[in-house]
C-alpha positions as CSV (number, residue, x, y, z in Angstrom):
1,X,-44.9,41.1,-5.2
2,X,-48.1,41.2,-3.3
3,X,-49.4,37.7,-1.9
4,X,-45.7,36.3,-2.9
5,X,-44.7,34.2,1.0
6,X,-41.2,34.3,2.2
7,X,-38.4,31.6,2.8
8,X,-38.5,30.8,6.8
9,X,-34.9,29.0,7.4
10,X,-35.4,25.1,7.4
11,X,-38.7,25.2,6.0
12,X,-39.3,22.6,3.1
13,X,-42.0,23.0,1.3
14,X,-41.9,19.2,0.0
15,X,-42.5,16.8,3.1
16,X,-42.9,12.7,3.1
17,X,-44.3,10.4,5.1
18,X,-43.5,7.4,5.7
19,X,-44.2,4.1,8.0
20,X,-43.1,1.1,9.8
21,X,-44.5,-1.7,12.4
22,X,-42.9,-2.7,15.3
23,X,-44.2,-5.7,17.2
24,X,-42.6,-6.4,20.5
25,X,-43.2,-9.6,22.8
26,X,-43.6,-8.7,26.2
27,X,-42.6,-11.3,29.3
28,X,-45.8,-9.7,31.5
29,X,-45.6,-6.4,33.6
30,X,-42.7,-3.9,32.7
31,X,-41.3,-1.8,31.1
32,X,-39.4,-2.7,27.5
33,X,-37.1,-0.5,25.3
34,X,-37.8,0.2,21.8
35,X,-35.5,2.8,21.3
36,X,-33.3,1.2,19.4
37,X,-36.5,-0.3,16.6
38,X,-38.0,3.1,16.7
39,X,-34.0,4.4,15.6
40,X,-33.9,2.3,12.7
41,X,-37.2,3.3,11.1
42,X,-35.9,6.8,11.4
43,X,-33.1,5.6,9.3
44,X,-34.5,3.4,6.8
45,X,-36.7,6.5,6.6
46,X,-33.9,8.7,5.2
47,X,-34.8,12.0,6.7
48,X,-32.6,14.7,7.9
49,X,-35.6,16.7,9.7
50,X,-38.9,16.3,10.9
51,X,-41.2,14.1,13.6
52,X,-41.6,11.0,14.6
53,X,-45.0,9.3,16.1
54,X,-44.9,6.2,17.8
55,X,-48.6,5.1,18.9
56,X,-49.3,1.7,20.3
57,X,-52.6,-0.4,19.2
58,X,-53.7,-1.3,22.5
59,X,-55.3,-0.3,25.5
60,X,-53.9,-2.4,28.3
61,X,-49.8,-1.2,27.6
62,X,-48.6,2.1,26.8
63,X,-45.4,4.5,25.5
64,X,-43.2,6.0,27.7
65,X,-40.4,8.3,27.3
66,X,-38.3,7.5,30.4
67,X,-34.3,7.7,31.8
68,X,-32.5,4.3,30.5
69,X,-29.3,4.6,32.2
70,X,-30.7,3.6,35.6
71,X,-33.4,0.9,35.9
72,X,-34.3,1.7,39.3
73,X,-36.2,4.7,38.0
74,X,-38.2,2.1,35.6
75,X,-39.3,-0.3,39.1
76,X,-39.9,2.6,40.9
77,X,-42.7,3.8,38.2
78,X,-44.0,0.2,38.6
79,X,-43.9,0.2,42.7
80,X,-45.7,3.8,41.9
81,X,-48.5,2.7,39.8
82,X,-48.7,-0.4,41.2
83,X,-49.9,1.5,44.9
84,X,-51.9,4.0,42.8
85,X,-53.5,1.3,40.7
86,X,-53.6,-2.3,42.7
87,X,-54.5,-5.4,40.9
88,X,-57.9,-6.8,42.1
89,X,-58.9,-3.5,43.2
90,X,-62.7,-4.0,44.7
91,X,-64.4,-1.1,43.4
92,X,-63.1,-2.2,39.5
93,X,-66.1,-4.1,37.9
94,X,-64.7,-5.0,34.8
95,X,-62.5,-8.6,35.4
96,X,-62.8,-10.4,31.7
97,X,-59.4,-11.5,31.9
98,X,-58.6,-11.4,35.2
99,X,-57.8,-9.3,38.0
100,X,-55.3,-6.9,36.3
101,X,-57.5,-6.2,33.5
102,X,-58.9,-3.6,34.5
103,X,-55.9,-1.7,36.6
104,X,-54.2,-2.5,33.2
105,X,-56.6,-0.1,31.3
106,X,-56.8,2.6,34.2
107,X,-53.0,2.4,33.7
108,X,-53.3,3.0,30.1
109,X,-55.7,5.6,30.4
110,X,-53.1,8.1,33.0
111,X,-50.0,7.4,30.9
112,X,-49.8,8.1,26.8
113,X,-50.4,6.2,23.6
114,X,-48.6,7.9,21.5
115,X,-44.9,10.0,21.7
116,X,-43.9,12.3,18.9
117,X,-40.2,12.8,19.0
118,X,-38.0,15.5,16.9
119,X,-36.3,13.9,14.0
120,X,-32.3,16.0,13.5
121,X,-29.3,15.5,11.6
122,X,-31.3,11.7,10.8
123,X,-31.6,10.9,14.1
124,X,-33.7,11.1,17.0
125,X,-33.4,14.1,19.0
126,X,-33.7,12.1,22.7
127,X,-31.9,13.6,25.4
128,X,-28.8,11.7,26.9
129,X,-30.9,9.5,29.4
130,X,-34.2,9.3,27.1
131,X,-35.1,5.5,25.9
132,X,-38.7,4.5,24.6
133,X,-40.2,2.0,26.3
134,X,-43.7,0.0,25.4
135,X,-44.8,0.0,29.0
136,X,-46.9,-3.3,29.9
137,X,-49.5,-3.5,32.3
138,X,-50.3,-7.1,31.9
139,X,-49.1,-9.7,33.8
140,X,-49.4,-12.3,31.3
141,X,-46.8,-12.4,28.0
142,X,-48.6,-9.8,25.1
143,X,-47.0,-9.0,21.9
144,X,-47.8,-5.2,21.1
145,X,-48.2,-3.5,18.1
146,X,-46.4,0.3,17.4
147,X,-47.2,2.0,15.0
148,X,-44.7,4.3,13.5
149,X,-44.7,7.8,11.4
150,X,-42.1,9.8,9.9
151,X,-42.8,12.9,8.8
152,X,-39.9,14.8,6.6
């Protein structure tokens, strides 16, 4: 029949959406897994297939999909960014809260807000060595807001 669209395998031509809030108390600068919180939306969410997008409210943390076996690799990141982007750095003018405010924003601005992840078989389709982590760039204690969407 002319006009008439084919079946592509594992198409569904009925999708939901639905969403969840994860706030997470940071201790100051590092890195903190939420891979587990993130997991358990995706469940509650009941979906066999589709995405989900983690964004986080703020601009002085970010997301990070990083290795979670070894934590070296997490201080390392920080020792990296922490040369490339030095508290109290001299050209930054911008010191409202201190002198990692504005390193914390620069920090924000070359790593990501938001991570979309494949949702399979109800799960999250990470690799073996993949955790999420809320990545803070503050010194001080923050809690940080994540904002969760399943699509399916």
């Amino acid at each position: 029949m002319a006009g008439e669209r084919g079946r592509t395998e594992g198409f569904d031509a009925v999708a939901a959406v639905f969403d969840a809030e994860i706030t997470v108390a940071t201790q100051g600068r590092g890195a903190y897994e939420v891979t587990g919180e993130v997991a358990r939306a995706v469940r509650e969410a009941d979906v066999a297939t589709g995405l989900c997008h983690v964004f986080i409210a703020h601009t002085s943390a970010s997301l990070m999909l990083c290795e979670n076996a070894d934590p070296d690799v997490r201080r390392d990141l920080e020792t990296f960014m922490s040369d490339l982007v030095p508290d109290g750095d001299p050209r930054f003018v911008h010191r409202a809260e201190g002198p990692d405010d504005m390193p914390a924003h620069v920090r924000s601005v070359l790593t990501h807000s938001e991570l979309t992840i494949p949702i399979r078989a109800g799960r999250l389709a990470l690799g073996t060595w993949q955790g999420i982590y809320v990545w803070e760039h503050r010194l001080k204690p923050h809690r940080r807001r994540l904002l969760v969407t399943i699509l399916g």
